[in-house]
LOMI-578135 format. One record per residue (C-alpha): y, z, x. Coordinates in steps of 0.5 Angstrom, whole numbers, padded with zeros to 4 digits, always signed. Each point is the difference from the previous one (the first is absolute). Layout:
<nodes>
YZX;...
</nodes>
This chain:
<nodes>
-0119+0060-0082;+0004-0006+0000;+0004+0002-0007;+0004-0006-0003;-0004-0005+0005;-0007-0003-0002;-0005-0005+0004;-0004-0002-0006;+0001-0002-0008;-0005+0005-0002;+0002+0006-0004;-0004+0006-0003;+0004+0001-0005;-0002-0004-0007;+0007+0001-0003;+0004-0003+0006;+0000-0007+0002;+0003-0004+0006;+0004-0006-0002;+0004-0005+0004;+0007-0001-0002;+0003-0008-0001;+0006-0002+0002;+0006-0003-0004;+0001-0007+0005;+0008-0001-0001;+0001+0007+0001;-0003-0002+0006;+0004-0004+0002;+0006+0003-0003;-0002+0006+0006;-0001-0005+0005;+0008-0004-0001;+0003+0008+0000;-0004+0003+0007;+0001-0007+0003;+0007+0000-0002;+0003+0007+0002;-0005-0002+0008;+0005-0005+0000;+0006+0003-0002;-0001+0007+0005;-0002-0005+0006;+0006-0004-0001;+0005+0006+0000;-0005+0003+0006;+0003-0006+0004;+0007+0000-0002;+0001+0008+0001;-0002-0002+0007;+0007-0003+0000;+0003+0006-0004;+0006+0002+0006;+0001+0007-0002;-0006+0005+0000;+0002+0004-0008;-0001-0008-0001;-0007-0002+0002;-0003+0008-0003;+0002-0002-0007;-0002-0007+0002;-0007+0002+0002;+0000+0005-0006;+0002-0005-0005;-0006-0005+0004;-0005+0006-0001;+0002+0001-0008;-0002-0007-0002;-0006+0000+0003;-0002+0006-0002;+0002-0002-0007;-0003-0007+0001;-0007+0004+0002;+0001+0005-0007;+0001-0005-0004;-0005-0005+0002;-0005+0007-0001;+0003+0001-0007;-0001-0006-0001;-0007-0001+0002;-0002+0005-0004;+0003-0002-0006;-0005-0007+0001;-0006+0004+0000;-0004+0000-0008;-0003+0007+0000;-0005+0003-0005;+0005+0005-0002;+0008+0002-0001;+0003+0001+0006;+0006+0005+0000;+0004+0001+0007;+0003+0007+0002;+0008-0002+0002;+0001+0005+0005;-0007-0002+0004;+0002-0007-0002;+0008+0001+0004;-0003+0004+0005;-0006-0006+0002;+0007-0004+0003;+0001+0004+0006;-0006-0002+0004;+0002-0007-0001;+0007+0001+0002;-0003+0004+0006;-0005-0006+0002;+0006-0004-0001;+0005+0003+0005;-0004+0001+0005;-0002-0008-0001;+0007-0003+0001;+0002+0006+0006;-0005-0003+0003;+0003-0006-0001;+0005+0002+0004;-0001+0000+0007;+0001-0007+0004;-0007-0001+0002;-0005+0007-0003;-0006+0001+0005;-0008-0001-0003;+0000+0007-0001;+0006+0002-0004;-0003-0006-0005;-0006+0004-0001;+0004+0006-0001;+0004-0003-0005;-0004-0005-0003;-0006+0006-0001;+0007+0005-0003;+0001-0006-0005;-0008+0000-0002;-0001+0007-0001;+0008+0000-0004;-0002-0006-0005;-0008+0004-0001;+0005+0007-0001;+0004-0004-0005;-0006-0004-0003;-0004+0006-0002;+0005+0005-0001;+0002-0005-0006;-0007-0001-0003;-0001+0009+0000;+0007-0001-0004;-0005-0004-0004;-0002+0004-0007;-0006-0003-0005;-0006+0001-0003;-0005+0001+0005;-0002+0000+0007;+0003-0003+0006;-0005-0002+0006;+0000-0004+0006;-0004-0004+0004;+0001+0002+0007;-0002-0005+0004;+0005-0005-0004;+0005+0006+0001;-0001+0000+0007;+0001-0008+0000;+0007+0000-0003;+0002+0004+0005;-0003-0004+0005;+0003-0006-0003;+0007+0003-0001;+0000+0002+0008;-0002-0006+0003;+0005-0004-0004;+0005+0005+0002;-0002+0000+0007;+0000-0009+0000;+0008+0001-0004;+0003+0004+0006;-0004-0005+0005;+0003-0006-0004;+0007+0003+0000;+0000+0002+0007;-0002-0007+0002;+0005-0004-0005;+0006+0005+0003;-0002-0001+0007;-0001-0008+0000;+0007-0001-0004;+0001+0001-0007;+0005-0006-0001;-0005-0005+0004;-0005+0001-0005;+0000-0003-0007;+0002+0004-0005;-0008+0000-0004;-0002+0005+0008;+0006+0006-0003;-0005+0001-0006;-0007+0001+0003;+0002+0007+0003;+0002+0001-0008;-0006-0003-0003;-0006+0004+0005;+0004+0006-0003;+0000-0002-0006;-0008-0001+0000;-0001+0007+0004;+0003+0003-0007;-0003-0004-0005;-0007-0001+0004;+0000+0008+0000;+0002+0000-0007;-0005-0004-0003;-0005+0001+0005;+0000+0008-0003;+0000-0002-0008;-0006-0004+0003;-0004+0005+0002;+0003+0005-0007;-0005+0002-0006;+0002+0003-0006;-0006+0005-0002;+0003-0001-0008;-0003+0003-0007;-0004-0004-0004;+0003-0008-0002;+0001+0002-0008;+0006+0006+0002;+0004-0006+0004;+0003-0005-0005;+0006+0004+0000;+0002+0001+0007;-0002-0006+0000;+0006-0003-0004;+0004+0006+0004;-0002-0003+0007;+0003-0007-0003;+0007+0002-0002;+0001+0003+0007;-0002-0007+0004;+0004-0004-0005;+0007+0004+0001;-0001+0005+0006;-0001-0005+0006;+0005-0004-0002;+0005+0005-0001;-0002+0003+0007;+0001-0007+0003;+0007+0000-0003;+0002+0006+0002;-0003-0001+0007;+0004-0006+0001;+0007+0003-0002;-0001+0005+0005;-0002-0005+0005;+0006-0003-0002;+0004+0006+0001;-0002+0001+0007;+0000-0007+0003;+0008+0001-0003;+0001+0007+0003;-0004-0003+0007;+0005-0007-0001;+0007+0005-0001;-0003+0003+0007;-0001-0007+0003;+0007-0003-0002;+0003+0006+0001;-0002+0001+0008;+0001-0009-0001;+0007+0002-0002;+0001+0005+0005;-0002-0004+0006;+0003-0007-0002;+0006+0006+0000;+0000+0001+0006;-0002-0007+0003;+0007-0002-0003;+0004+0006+0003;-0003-0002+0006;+0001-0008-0001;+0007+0003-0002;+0002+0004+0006;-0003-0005+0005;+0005-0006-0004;+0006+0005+0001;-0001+0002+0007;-0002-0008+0002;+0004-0003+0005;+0000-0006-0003;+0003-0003-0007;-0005-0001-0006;+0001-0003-0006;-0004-0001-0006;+0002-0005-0005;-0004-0003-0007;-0002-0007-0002;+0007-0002-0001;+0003+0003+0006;+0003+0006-0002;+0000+0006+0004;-0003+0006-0002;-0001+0004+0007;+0005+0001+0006;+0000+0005+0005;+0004+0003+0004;-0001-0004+0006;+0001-0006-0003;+0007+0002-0004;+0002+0001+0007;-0001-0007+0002;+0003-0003-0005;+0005+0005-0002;-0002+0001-0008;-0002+0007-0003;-0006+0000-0004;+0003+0000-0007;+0005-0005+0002;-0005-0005+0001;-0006+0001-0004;-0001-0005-0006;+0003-0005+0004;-0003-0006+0003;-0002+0000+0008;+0005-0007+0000;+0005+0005+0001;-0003+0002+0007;+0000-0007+0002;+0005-0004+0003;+0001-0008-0003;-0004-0004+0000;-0007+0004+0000;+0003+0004-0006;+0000-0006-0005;-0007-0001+0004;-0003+0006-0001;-0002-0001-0009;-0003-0006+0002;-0006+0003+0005;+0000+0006-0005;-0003-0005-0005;-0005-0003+0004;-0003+0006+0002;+0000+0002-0008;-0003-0006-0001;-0006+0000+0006;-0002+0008+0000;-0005-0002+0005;+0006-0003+0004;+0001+0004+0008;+0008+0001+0001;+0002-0004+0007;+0005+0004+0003;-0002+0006+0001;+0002+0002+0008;+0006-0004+0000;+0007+0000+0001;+0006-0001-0006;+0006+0001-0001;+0002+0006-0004;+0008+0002-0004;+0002+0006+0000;+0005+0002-0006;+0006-0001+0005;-0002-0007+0000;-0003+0000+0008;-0006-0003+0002;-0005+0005+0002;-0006-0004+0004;-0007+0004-0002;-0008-0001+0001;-0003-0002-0007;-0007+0002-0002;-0002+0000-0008;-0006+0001-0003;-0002-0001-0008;-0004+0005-0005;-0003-0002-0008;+0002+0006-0004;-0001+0002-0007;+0008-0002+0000;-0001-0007+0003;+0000-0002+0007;+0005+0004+0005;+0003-0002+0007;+0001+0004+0006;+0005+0000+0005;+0000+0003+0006;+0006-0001+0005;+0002+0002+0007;+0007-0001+0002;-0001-0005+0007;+0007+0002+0002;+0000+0005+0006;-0006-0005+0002;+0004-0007+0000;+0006+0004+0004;-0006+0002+0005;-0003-0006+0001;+0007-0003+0001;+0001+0005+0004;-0006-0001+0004;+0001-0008+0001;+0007+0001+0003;-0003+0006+0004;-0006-0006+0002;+0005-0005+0002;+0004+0004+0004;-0007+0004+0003;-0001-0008+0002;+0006-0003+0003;+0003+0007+0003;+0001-0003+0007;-0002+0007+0003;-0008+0002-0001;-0002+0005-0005;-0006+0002+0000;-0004+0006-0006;-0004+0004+0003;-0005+0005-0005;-0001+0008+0001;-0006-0002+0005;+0005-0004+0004;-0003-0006+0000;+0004-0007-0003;-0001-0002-0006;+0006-0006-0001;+0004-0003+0006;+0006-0006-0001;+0000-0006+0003;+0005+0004+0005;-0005+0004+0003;-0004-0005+0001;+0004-0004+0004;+0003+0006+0004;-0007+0003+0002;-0003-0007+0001;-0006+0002-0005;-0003-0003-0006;-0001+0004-0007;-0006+0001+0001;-0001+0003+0007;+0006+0005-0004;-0002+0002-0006;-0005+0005+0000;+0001+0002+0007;+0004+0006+0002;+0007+0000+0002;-0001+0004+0007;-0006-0006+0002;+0007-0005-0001;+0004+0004+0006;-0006+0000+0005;+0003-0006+0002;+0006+0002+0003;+0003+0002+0007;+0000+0008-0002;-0003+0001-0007;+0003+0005-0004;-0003+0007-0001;-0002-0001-0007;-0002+0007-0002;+0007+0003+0002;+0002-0006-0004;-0003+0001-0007;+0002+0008+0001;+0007-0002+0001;-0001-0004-0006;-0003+0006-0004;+0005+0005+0001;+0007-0005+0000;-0002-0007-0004;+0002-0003+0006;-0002-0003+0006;+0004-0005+0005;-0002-0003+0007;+0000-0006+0004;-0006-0003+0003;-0001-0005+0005;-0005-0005+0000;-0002-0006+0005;-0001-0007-0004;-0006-0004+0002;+0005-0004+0004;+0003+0004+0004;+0006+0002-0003;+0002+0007-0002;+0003+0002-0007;+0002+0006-0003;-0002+0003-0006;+0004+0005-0005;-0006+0003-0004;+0003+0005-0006;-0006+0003-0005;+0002+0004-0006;-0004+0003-0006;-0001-0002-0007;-0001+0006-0005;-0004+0002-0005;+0003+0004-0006;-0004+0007+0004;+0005-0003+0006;-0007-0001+0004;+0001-0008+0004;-0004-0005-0003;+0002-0006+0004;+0004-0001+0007;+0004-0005+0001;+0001-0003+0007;+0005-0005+0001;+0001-0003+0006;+0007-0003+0003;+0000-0004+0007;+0006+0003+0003;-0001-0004+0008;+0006-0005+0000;+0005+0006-0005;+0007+0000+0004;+0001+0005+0005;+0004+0006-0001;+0004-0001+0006;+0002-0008-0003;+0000+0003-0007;+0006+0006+0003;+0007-0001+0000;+0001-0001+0008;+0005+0008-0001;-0007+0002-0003;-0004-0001+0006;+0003+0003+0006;+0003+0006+0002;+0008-0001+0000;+0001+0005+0006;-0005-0001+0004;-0002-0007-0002;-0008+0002+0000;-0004-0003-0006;+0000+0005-0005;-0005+0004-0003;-0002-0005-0006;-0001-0006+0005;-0004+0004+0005;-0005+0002-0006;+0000-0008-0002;-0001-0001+0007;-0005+0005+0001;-0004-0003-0006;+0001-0007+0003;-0004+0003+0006;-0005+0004-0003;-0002-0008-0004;+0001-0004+0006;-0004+0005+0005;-0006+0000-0006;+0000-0007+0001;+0000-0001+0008;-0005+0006+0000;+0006+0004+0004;+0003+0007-0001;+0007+0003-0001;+0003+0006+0002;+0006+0004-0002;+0005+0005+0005;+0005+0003-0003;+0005+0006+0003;+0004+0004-0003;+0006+0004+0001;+0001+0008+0000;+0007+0002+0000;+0002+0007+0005;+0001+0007-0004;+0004+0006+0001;+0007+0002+0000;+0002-0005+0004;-0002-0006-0003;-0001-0001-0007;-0003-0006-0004;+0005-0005-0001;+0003+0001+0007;-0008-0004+0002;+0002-0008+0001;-0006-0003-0002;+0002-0006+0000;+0003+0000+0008;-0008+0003+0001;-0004-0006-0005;+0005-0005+0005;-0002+0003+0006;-0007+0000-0002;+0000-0006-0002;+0003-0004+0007;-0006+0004+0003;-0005-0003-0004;+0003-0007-0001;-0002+0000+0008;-0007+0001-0001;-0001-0005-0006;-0004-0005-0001;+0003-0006-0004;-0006+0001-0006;+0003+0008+0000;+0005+0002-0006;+0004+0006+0001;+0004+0003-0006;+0004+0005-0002;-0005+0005-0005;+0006+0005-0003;+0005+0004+0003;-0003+0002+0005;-0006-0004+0001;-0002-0006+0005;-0006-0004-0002;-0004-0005+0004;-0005-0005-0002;-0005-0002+0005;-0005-0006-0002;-0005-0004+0004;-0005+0006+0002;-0006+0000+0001;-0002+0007+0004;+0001+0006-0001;+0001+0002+0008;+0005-0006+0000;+0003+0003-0005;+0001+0006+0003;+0002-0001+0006;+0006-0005-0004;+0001+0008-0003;+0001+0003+0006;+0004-0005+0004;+0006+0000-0006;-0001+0008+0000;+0001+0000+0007;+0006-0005-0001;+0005+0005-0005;-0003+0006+0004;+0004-0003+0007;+0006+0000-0003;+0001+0007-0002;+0006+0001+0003;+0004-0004-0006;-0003+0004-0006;+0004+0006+0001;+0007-0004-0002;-0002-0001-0007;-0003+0007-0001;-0006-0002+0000;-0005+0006-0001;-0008-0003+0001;-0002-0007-0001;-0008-0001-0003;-0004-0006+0001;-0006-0003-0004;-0004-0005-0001;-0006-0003-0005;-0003-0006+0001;-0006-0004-0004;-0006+0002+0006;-0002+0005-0003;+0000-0002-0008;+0003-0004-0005;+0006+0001-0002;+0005-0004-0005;+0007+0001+0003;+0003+0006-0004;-0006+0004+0002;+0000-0002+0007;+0008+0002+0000;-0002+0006-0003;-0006+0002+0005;+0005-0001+0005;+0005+0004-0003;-0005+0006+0000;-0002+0000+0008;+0006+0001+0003;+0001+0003+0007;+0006+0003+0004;+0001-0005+0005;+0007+0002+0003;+0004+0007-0001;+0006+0003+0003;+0001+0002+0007;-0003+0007-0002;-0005-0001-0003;-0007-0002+0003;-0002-0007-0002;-0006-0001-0004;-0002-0007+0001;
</nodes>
């Protein structure tokens, strides 16, 4: 039972009769423009939602979009059928009339939500474009059953299911089309590919429209009854399609002006926050910005720039740039204003260079220009960015006093990095190391120091650097000719902010022909005033002398010293000791023994101290120990005069390892051992 839908124009009623319905062409046409209309308004404000900021923004954005096209699909049917020439009146039933619009809408919302994904995949087309099929069928005949006239409706069915077939394939070509348009990229296409999405939708609703009221028959009474539904059908088609026309524009209107306030207001809104962003970046500048008009008058000053010149915002704007120049470029400055007035296209030629700024005190401020140049609806502006160049000309002057010094400075100085390899040298260390640049610089400053007689321990130098910022030794090299020299290497750190080393610097001194102490010394300075023995102070400067001379010859030196206990008990207190008779009886006793290269000499009080150069063996040491022990041990009788306790001997030398001379004195100090006592005692040594 096929109800509505027949297959074949024969009937077995003789009272009803199939006739086919004609169309008024303009009206035609007039449906066509408002269904093509309202596509290409929904799809535009489907494409501009996308760009909405806020999501509220984009729902009522996406409803208004729906709205139209759902309208535009209504009044394209309405339209439609007000164009068809029917054999009898024809009423319409409001409220099935109002409600016939949803379907529409529904089609229509779910088309452009759709839309709305980036890339949709096949499958979500075919949905969609099924959805919009059957919502635009819904509302189609959902329409026509509001439909009330003199006779019977029926369908052809298999031109039925062709409209339906026709909207689907249409629906599906519009979404492909748009999917791909999108996907290319709408702005590297011309404007004419942004209407074919619209025009295929457009097809897929008239075909299904039209294709339908082909497959419509009326089963009407006889021709004689038809003359006055006839004049009735006519006055419908002459006012009402035109009045459903109007009334669909004025909508669409309304809409596209609700969609407009949206996208103005999320316009508004971010160019709102780009300016406050703009703003805040501009405050906070470092550098001074400026903006001024065709004339030159300035408009924006930032507060970098009021603190390069001086001037407040408010005392300066409004007035020209030339105040902020000095003569002769403020008379020169209107001048190539009007050039680049006059030659728009014109590039400005002093951008990244260096001028002369005057600051509100009447002083010279050098800065770095750089400007750029913007057509406005206003007219052209100018944009100045300054950076004041002060601190950086005081650097670089800075830096050429600092380079010339680093390259005429008589001693060497080397920089060396965190890594501890040379990245710079002054002719100085060139010419006392006897290198070239290129054999220093990437090299690491231990591979320098291979060379010398006795090469310094490097990691016990870094470490003392590390932990007091400072080191200080002597080193002795052997030239390529033969001489000797004698180095005094200092190294200290350069900082960082977090007080880490950046950089070392080493500077080298040559210390080989420095004055003596003993001829730098007044003569009172350098011997004992009682005992006549060299002092303490010019032992130690001989001692030193020593220990460089025995480098060279590839000798020894060793050192004995002997000190003096004082008696203890209630006899004889601590100043009744004559330490000064005692030191001259044990210096006679060793002059006797002496070489003509040993130097004897009064260490402190109550202490003899006797340099013993030119040794090569550590049992001829021994034995030279021994015989000057034995020699103040035999004269024990004389001790007791002076009140003389106990007398302690010891002795170092460079046999067993390097020493400078305050650690071999103080090695020596520390291995003492009785060598004579009283008569009650026993003798240790």
């Amino acid at each position: 039972m096929l109800g509505p839908f027949v297959t074949d124009s024969a009937s077995s009623h003789n009272t009803i009769a199939l006739a086919h319905a004609s169309h008024n062409l303009g009206l035609v046409v007039l449906s066509l423009l408002v269904v093509f209309t309202s596509s290409c308004a929904a799809f535009y404000m489907a494409h501009t939602n996308r760009q909405a900021a806020a999501l509220s923004h984009r729902r009522v954005s996406l409803l208004c979009a729906s709205m139209v096209l759902g309208l535009g699909i209504w009044a394209m049917h309405f339209i439609g059928m007000l164009a068809m020439r029917l054999p009898t009146a024809v009423q319409y039933d409001h409220l099935g009339t109002g409600l016939s619009i949803l379907p529409g809408m529904v089609a229509a919302w779910l088309a452009l939500w759709s839309m709305q994904a980036v890339s949709p995949s096949n499958t979500r087309i075919l949905i969609c474009a099924t959805m919009v099929a059957l919502g635009i069928g819904a509302m189609h005949y959902s329409g026509i059953a509001a439909m009330q006239l003199d006779g019977r409706m029926l369908f052809d069915l298999p031109l039925s299911v062709l409209s339906l077939l026709a909207g689907l394939v249409c629906s599906v070509v519009a979404f492909v089309c748009h999917r791909s348009i999108y996907s290319y990229g709408v702005d590297r296409l011309h404007w004419a590919w942004r209407l074919l999405p619209p025009l295929l939708i457009s097809l897929a609703i008239a075909s299904m429209h039209y294709i339908s009221m082909l497959a419509l028959r009326v089963a009407a009474q006889a021709p004689e009854s038809a003359s006055a539904p006839q004049q009735l059908q006519m006055a419908y088609s002459q006012s009402l399609p035109l009045l459903i026309a109007a009334m669909s524009f004025v909508v669409f209107l309304i809409l596209g002006l609700a969609n407009a306030l949206l996208r103005y207001r999320d316009l508004w809104k971010a160019v709102a926050v780009r300016d406050a962003r703009l703003n805040a970046m501009i405050d906070t500048a470092e550098d001074g910005f400026i903006t001024i008009d065709a004339k030159g008058h300035i408009q924006d000053f930032n507060p970098a720039a009021e603190r390069i010149f001086g001037y407040s915002k408010d005392e300066i704007a409004g007035r020209n740039v030339s105040t902020l120049m000095p003569s002769p470029l403020s008379e020169q400055h209107d001048g190539h204003l009007e050039r680049h007035i006059g030659q728009p296209s014109r590039p400005i030629s002093v951008n990244g260079r260096e001028v002369l700024g005057k600051r509100k005190d009447g002083r010279h401020v050098p800065l770095q220009l750089a400007i750029g140049k913007a057509l406005t609806p206003d007219g052209t502006i100018f944009v100045g960015y300054l950076q004041d160049i002060s601190e950086r000309k005081r650097t670089d002057a800075q830096l050429r006093i600092a380079a010339s010094v680093f390259h005429h400075v008589r001693e060497g100085v080397a920089i060396v990095d965190a890594n501890h390899n040379i990245s710079d040298v002054n002719p100085a260390f060139l010419r006392l190391m006897e290198k070239t640049r290129e054999s220093c610089v990437g090299r690491s400053l231990e591979s320098l120091y291979e060379d010398a007689d006795i090469p310094p321990d490097m990691s016990k130098l870094w470490q003392v650097v590390a932990t007091q910022q400072y080191w200080q030794s002597e080193i002795m090299f052997t030239r390529s000719n033969g001489t000797v020299w004698m180095q005094r290497l200092s190294i200290s750190p350069v900082l960082s902010d977090l007080q880490r080393p950046q950089h070392f610097i080493a500077v080298v001194s040559d210390v080989s022909e420095r004055p003596s102490l003993e001829g730098m010394q007044p003569s009172a300075e350098q011997h004992d005033s009682i005992t006549g023995l060299p002092s303490q102070k010019l032992f130690m400067d001989r001692l030193s002398s020593g220990l460089l001379a025995a480098r060279r010859k590839a000798t020894h030196v060793g050192i004995m010293v002997v000190k003096v206990l004082p008696a203890q008990g209630p006899a004889m207190q601590l100043g009744n000791t004559d330490f000064t008779g005692a030191l001259r009886l044990l210096a006679q006793l060793l002059q006797q023994q002496l070489r003509s290269t040993d130097t004897l000499a009064r260490f402190g009080e109550d202490q003899l101290a006797l340099l013993l150069p030119g040794i090569k063996e550590q049992q001829a040491f021994k034995a030279l120990i021994q015989r000057l022990g034995h020699a103040l041990h035999d004269a024990d009788a004389s001790y007791s005069k002076y009140g003389v306790q106990e007398i302690l001997l010891g002795s170092g030398s460079t046999l067993q390892c390097s020493f400078v001379a305050s650690e071999l004195m103080e090695a020596t100090l520390e291995n003492m051992a009785p060598l004579w006592s009283n008569p009650n005692a026993q003798v240790h040594w």
